[in-house]
C-alpha positions as CSV (number, residue, x, y, z in Angstrom):
1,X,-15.0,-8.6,-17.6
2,X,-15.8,-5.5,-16.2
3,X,-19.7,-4.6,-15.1
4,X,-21.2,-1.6,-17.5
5,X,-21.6,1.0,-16.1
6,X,-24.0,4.3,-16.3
7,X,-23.6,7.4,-14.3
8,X,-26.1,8.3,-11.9
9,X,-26.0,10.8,-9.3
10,X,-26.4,9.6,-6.0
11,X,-25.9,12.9,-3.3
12,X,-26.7,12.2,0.4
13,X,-29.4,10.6,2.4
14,X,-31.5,8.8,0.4
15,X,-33.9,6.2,0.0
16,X,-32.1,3.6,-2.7
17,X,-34.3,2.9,-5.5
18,X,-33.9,-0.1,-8.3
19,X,-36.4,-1.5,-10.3
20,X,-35.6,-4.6,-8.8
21,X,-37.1,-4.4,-6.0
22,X,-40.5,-5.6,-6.5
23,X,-40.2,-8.2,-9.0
24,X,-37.0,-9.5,-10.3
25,X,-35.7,-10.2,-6.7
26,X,-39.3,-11.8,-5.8
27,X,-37.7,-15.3,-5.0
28,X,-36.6,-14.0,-1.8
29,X,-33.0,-15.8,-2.0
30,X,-31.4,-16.9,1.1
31,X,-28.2,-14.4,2.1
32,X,-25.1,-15.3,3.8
33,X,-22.7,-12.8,4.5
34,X,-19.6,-14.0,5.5
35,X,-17.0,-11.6,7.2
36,X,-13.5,-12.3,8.5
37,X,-12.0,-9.9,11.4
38,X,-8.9,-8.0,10.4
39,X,-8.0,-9.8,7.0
40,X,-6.2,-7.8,4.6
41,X,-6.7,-6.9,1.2
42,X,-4.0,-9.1,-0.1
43,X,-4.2,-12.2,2.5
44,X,-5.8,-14.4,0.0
45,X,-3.8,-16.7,-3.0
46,X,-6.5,-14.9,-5.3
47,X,-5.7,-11.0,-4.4
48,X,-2.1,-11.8,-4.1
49,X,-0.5,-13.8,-1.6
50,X,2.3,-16.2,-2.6
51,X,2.0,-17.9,1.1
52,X,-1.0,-17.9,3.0
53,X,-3.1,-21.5,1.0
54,X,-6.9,-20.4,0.3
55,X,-8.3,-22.7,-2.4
56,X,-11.8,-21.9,-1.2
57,X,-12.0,-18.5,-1.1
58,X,-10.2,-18.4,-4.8
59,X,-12.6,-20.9,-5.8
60,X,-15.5,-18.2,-4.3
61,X,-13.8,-15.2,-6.0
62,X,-13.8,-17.1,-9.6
63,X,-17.2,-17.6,-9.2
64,X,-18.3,-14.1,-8.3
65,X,-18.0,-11.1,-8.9
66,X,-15.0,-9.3,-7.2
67,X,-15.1,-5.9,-6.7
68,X,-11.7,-4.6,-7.3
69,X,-12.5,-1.4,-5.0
70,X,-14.0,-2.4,-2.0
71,X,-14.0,-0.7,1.3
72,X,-15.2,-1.4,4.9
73,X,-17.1,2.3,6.2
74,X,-14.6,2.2,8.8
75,X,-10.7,1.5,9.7
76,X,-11.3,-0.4,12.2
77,X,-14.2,-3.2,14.0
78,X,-17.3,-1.6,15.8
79,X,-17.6,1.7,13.4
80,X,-17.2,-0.3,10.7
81,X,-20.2,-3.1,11.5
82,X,-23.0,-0.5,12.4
83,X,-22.4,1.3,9.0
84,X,-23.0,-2.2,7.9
85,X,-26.3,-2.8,9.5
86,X,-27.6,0.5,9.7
87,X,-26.7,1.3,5.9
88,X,-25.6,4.9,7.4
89,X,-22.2,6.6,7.6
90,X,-20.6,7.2,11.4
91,X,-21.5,10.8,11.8
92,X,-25.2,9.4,11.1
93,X,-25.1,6.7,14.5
94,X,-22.0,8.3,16.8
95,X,-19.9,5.3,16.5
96,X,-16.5,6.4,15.2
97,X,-14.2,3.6,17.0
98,X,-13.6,1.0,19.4
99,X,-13.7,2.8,23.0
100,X,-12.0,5.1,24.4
101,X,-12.1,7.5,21.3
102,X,-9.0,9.7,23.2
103,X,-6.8,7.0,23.0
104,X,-2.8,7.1,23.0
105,X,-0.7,9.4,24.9
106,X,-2.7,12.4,26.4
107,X,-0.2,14.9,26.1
108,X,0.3,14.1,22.2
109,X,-3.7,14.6,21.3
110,X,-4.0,18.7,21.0
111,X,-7.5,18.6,21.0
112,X,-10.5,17.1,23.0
113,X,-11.7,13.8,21.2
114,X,-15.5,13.5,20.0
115,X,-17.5,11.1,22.3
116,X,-18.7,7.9,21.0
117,X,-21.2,5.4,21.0
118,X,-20.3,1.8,21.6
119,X,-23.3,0.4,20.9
120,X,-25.7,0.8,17.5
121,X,-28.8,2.7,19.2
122,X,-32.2,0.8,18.9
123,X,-33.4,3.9,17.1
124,X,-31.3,2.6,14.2
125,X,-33.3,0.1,12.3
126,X,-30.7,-3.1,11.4
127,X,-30.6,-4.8,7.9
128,X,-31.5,-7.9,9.9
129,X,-34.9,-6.3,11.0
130,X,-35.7,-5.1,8.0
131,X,-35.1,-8.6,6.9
132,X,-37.1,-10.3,9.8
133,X,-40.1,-7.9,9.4
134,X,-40.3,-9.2,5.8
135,X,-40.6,-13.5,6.3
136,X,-36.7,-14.3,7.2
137,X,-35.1,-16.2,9.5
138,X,-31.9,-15.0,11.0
139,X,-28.8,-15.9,12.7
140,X,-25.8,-14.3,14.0
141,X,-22.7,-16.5,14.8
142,X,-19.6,-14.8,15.7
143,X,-18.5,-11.0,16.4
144,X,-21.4,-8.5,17.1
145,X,-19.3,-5.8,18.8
146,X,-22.2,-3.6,18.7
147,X,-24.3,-3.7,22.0
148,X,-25.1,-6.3,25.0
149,X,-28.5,-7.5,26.2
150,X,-27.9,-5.3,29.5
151,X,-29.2,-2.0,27.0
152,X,-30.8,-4.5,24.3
153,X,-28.3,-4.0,21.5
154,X,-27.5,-7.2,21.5
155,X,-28.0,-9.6,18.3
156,X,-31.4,-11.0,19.7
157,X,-33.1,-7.7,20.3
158,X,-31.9,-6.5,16.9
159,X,-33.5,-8.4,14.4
160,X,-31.7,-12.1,14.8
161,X,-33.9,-15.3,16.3
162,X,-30.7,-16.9,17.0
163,X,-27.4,-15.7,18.3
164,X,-24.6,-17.5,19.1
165,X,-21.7,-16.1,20.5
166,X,-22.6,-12.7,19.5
167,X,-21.7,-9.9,22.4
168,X,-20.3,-6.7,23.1
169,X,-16.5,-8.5,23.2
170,X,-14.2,-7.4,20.2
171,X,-11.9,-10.6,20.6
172,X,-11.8,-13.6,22.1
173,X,-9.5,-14.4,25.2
174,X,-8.3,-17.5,23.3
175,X,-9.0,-18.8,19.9
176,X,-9.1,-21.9,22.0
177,X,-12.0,-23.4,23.9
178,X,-13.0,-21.9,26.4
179,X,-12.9,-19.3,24.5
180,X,-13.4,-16.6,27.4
181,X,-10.3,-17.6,28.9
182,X,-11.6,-19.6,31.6
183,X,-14.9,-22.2,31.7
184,X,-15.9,-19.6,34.1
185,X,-16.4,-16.6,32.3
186,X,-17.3,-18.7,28.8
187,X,-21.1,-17.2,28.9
188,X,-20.2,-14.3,27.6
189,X,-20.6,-15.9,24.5
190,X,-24.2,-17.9,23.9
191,X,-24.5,-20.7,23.1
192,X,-20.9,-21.7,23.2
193,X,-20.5,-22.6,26.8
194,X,-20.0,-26.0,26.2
195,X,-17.0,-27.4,24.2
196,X,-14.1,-30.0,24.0
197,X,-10.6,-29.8,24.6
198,X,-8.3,-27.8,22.0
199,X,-11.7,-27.0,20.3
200,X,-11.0,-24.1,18.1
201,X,-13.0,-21.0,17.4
202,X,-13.6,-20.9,13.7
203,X,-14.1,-24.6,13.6
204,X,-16.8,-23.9,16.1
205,X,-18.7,-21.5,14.6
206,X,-18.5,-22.9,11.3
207,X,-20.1,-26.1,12.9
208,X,-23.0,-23.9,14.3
209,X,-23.3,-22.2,10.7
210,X,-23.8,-25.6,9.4
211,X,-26.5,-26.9,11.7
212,X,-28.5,-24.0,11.5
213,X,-28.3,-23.7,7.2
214,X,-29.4,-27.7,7.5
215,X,-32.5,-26.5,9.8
216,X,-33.2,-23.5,7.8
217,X,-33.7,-25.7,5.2
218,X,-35.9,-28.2,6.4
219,X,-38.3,-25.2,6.6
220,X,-38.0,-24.0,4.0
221,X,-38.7,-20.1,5.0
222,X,-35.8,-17.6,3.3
223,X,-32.8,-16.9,6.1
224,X,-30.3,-14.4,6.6
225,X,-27.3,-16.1,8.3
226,X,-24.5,-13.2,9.9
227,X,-21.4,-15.6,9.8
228,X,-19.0,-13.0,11.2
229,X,-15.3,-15.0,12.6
230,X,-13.4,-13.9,15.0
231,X,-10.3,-14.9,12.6
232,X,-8.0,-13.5,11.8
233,X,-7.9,-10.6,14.6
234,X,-5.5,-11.3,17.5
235,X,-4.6,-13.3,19.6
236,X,-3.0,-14.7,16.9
237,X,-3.4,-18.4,17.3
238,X,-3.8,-21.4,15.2
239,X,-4.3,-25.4,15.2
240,X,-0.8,-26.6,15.5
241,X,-0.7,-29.3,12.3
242,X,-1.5,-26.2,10.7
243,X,1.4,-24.1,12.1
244,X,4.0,-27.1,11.4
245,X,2.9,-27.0,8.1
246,X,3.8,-23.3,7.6
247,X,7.2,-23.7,9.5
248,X,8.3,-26.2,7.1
249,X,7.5,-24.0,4.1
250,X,9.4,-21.7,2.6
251,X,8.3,-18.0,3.6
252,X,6.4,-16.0,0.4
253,X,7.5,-12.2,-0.9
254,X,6.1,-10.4,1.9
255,X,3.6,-12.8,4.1
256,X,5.5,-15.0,6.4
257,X,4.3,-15.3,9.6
258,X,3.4,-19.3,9.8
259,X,0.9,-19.1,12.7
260,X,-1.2,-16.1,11.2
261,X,-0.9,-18.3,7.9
262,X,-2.2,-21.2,9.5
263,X,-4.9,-18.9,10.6
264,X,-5.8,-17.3,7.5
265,X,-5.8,-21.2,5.8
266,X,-8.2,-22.3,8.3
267,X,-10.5,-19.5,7.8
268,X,-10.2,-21.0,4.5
269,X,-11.0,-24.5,4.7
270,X,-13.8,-23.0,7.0
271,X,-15.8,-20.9,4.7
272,X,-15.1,-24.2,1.6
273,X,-17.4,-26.5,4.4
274,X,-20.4,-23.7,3.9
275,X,-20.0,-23.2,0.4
276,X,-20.0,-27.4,0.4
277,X,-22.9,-27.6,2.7
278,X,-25.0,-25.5,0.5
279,X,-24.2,-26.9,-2.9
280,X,-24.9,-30.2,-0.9
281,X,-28.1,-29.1,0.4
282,X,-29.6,-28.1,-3.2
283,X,-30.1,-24.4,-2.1
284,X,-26.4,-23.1,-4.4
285,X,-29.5,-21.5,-6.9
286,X,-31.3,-19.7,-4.3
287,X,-28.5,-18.3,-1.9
288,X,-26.7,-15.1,-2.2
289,X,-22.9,-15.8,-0.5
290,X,-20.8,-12.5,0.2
291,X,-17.6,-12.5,1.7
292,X,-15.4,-9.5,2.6
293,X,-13.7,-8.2,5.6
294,X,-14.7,-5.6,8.4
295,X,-11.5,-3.7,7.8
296,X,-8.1,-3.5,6.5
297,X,-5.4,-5.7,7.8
298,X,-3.5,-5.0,10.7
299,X,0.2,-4.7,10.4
300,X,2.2,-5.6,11.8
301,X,0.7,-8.9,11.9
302,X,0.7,-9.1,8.4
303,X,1.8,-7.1,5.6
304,X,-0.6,-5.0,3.1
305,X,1.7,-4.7,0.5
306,X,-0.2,-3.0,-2.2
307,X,-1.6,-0.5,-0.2
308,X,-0.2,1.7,2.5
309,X,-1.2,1.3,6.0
310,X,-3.4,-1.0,7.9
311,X,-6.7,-1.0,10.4
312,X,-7.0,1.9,11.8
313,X,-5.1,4.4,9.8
314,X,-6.7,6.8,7.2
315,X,-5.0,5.3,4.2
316,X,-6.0,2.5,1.6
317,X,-4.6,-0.1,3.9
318,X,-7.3,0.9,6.7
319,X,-10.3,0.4,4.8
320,X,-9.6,-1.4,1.5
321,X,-10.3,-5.2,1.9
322,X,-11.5,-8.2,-1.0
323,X,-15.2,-8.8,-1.8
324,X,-17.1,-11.8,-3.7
325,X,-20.7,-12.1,-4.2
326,X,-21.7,-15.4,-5.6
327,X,-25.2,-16.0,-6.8
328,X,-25.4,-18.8,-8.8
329,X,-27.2,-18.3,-12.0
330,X,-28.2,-15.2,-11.4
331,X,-24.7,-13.3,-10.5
332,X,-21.9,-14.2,-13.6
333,X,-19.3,-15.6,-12.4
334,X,-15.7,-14.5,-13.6
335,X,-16.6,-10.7,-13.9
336,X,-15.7,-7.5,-11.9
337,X,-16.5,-4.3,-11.1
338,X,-13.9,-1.8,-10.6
339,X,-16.5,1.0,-9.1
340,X,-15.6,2.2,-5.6
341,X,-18.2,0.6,-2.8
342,X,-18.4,0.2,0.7
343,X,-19.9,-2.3,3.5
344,X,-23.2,0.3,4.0
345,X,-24.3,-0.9,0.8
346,X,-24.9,-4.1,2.0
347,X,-28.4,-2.5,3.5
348,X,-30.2,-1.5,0.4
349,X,-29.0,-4.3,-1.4
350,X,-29.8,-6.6,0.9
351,X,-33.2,-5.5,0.5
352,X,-33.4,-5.3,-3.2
353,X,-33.0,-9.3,-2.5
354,X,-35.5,-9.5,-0.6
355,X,-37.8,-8.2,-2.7
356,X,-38.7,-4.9,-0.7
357,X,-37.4,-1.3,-0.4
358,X,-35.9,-0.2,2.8
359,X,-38.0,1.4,5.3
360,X,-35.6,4.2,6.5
361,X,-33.2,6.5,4.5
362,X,-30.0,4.9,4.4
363,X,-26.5,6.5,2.6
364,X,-25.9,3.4,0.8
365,X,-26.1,2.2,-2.6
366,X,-28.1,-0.2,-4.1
367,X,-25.6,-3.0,-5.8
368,X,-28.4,-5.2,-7.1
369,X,-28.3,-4.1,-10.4
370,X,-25.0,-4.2,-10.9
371,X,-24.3,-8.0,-10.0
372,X,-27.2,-8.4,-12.0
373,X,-25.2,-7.1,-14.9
374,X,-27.4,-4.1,-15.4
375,X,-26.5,-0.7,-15.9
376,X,-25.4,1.3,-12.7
377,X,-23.4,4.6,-11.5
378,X,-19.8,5.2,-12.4
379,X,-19.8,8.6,-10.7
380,X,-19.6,7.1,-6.8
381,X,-18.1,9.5,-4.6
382,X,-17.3,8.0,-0.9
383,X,-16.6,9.4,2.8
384,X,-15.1,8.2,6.0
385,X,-14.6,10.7,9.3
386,X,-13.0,10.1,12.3
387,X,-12.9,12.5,15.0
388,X,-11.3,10.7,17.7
389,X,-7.5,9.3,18.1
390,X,-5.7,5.9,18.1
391,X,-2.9,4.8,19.2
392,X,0.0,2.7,17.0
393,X,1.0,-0.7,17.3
394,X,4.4,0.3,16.0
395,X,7.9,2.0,17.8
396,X,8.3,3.6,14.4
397,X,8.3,7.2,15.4
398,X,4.8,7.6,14.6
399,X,2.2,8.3,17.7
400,X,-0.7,7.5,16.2
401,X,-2.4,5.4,13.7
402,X,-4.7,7.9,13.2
403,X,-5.5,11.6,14.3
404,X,-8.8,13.1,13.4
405,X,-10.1,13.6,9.7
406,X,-12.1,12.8,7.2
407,X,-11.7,11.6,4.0
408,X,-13.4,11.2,0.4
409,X,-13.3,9.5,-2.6
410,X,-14.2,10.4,-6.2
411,X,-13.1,8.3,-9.1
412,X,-9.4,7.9,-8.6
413,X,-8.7,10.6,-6.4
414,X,-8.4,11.0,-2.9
415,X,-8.4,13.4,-0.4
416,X,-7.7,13.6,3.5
417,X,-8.3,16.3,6.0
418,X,-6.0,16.4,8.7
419,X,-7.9,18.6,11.4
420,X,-5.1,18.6,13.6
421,X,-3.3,20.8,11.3
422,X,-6.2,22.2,9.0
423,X,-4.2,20.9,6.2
424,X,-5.0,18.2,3.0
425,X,-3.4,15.4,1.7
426,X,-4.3,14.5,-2.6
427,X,-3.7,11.1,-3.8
428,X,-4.5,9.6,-7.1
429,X,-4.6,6.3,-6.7
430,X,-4.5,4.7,-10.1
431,X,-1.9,6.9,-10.8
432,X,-0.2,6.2,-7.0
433,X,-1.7,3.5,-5.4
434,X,0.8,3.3,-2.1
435,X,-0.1,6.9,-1.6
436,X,3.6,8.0,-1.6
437,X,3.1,11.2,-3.2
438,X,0.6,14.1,-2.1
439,X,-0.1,16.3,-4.4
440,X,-2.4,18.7,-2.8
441,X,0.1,21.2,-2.9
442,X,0.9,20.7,-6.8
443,X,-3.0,19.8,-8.2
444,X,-4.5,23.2,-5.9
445,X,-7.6,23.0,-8.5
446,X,-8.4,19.2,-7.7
447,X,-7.6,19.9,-4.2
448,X,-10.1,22.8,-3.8
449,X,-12.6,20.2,-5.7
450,X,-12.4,17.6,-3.4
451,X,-12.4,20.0,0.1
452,X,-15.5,21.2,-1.7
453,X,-16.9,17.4,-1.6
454,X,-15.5,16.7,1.6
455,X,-16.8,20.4,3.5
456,X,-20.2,19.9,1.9
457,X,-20.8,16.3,3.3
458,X,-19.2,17.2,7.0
459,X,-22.5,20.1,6.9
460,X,-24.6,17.8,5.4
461,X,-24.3,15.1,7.9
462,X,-23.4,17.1,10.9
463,X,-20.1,15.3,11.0
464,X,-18.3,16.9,14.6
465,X,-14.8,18.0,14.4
466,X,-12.8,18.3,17.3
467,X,-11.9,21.7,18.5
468,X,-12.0,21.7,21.8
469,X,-8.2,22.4,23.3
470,X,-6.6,19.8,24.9
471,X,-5.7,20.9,28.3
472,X,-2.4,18.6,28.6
473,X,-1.3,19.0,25.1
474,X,2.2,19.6,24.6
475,X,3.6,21.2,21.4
476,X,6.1,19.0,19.7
């Protein structure tokens, strides 16, 4: 069933507020957040594939709730995880993609791309310290992406006391051990120097996870564990029993690549041993579990069929990915909630967990009273901008993935601005959900609306555009 919902306006930067904060969430609940790399929306059995095999994470989703419109802040890895731990959109922090930001063929970008940041300042209070400053214990396993100990962005000076395998590296040489491509070079990831032959990655940190939740526990003092896999995000490798077994079945609608299917089911099995460990270890009744992805799926590699595009691109297929929150007892399982949300909400809710409210403005929204059940807004409106340029994966006459714009949501309407060309592009996506049919020319009162939205926000945040010419553009 779907989450009542009461309309609320929620306009800019703002401190999220919930009656929640100070009392109902009191027991201070242990929260795991688990995030895959690259998974698309519909690379589960539960949001639609009939090839890749994930009992656990359909087991998770039946248990939760599943919000049916779910977005990472971000196309694509870095930007994406510092909305998350910051709670603030990329114009806020400066961290609009993976470096360079003028990426692709110079003479094909007309203008000058914005610089970015590729690391999340210090200046930028994490969800993790907010966390730490109030009685948790946290760990990050996995992808950090976000800063090194050279300039302390790295896990350990940002609010985690443990961080294991957590640098400024986006992927892994091999999904294989050594995991840096050579025993050599394997420090730059902690705490995973050592390992055995045809060791694999997700295994790995899954067994890390594990051993930490079963110390946590002994001390009974309220954690925060940042399970963030490598998995699924290239190279695209997989255990081979796994990869015969995918061979040997027949290939599904649209999914049917066996060794990123072998990927995606060990991701799977991985995430079912922490769900087993903590029902095991008594602590199902006081954990919060969320799973989602840090953006869309990338195609080629596999297919997002119900939405159009993949990471990195300004359409649903960029951002849109699955999320579950499991709370046993406290979160009903079964339901959804069809409002629009995004990864920077994790901040304030986070907090509203915790019991406390955060201690610098944030964009996000407060979620806690809506898995709760409670009444919370309808009226959501979102943004993403991106003024830099990236490069496609794909010889299929398009340049670029993405060009700079920005974009916003409002209920089931959508609208991108293309500031290459000055120009608009309407979607409604109940109505269109492939975004096959702009209507910004045909609906010129819904388009003004939503440039109205989107203009408003770009002042309101400072949000750079380029302008600056190019000097070896060349007109197509």
């Amino acid at each position: 069933m779907n989450a009542n919902l009461l309309p609320l306006t929620v306009g800019g930067l703002s401190l999220a507020v919930s009656g929640c904060y100070l009392n109902k969430m009191a027991d201070n609940p242990n929260i795991i957040l688990i995030m895959a790399d690259d998974l698309g929306l519909n690379d589960l059995g539960v949001t639609g594939s009939d090839y890749h095999e994930t009992p656990n994470l359909d087991t998770l989703a039946k248990e939760s709730m599943v919000f049916t419109n779910a977005y990472s802040s971000a196309p694509n890895s870095a930007p994406s995880r510092a909305c998350l731990m910051s709670g603030l959109y990329t114009p806020r922090h400066g961290v609009y993609t993976v470096n360079p930001p003028d990426r692709g063929v110079d003479s094909k970008r007309k203008y000058i791309a914005i610089a970015n940041n590729d690391t999340l300042e210090p200046k930028f209070k994490t969800i993790a310290e907010e966390l730490k400053d109030n009685g948790y214990k946290n760990c990050h396993i996995g992808k950090w992406h976000l800063g090194n100990i050279e300039d302390k962005t790295d896990p350990l000076n940002r609010g985690f006391d443990i961080n294991i395998g957590g640098t400024h590296a986006g992927a892994p040489q091999s999904h294989f051990f050594p995991y840096a491509g050579d025993a050599g070079s394997a420090e730059r990831y902690p705490g995973l120097e050592k390992g055995t032959d045809k060791e694999y990655l997700t295994d790995r940190l899954t067994d890390e996870a594990i051993r930490f939740i079963k110390n946590a526990r002994l001390k009974k003092q309220p954690f925060f564990l940042n399970l963030s896999y490598f998995a699924v995000h290239y190279p695209i490798q997989a255990p081979e029993d796994l990869v015969e077994k995918y061979n040997n079945k027949p290939k599904g609608t649209y999914h049917k690549d066996p060794i990123y299917a072998a990927m995606t089911e060990s991701l799977d099995t991985n995430v079912g041993r922490i769900l087993d460990v903590i029902k095991k270890s008594g602590l199902d009744e006081n954990t919060v579990i969320i799973f989602t992805s840090d953006n869309g799926g990338a195609e080629p590699t596999t297919d997002n069929y119900q939405v159009r595009g993949g990471k990195g691109e300004p359409y649903e297929g960029g951002t849109r990915v699955p999320l579950f929150i499991r709370w046993a007892g406290k979160i009903q399982s079964g339901t959804t909630c069809d409002m629009p949300v995004s990864n920077i909400d994790f901040y304030p809710t986070f907090c509203a967990f915790a019991g406390i409210k955060p201690s610098q403005a944030v964009d996000g929204l407060d979620l806690s009273e809506i898995l709760q059940g409670e009444k919370a807004p309808t009226d959501r409106t979102l943004f993403w901008h991106f003024p830099a340029y990236l490069e496609s994966y794909t010889n299929n006459g398009q340049d670029f993935r993405a060009y700079p714009y920005t974009s916003v949501r409002k209920g089931d309407w959508k609208l991108i601005r293309v500031h290459e060309t000055d120009t608009s592009e309407l979607y409604n996506l109940k109505e269109d959900p492939l975004e096959t049919t702009n209507l910004a020319a045909v609906n010129t009162e819904k388009t003004l609306e939503m440039e109205g939205l989107l203009f408003g926000w770009i002042k309101e945040v400072g949000a750079p555009i380029p302008s600056e010419p190019n000097p070896d553009y060349i007109p197509q």
